[in-house]
N, C-alpha and C positions, 0 to 999 in steps of 0.2 A: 544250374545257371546262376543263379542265386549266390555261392559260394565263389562264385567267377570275380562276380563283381566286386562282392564284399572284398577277394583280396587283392584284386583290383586298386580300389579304393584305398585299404590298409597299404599300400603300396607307396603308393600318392604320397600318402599322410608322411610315412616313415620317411620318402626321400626327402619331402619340406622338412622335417624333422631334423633330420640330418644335416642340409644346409645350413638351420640354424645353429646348431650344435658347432659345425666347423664355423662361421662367423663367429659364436661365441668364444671358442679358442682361441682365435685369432686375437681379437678382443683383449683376452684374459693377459699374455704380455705386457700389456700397458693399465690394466686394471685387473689387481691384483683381493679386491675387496671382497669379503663374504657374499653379498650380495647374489656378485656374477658367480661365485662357484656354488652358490646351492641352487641358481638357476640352471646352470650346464648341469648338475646331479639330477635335476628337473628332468630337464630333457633330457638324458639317455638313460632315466625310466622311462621314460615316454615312449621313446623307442623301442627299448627292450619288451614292453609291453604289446606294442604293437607287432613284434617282431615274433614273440610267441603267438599271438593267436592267430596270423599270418599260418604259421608250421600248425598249430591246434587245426584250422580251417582244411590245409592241405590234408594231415596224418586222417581226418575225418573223412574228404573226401575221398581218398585211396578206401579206409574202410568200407565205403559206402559202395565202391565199386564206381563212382560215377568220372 
């Protein structure tokens, strides 16, 4: 149940994540400065991060049987 929620949660996280990401695209058109592209690199590690231990949670939970 525990695993539910955690990815759950990781869920959350990565769609906000996401929205940011695509505003930040958006964005980057008219502001083209360092700044904004090592924050967008930012964030989709962020994602990717989140995005792995989402699949880590799940491949666990199949092992587990649960």
């Amino acid at each position: 149940m525990k695993n539910k929620t955690e990815i759950r949660d990781l869920q959350e996280e990565h769609k906000k994540l996401d929205r940011e990401t695509t505003d930040l695209e958006k964005g980057r058109n008219s502001d083209r400065s360092t700044t904004t592209k090592y924050s967008l690199v930012e964030l989709k590690k962020a994602k990717l991060a989140i995005k792995d231990k989402i699949n880590f949670l799940r491949t666990k939970k199949k092992k587990n049987g649960n």
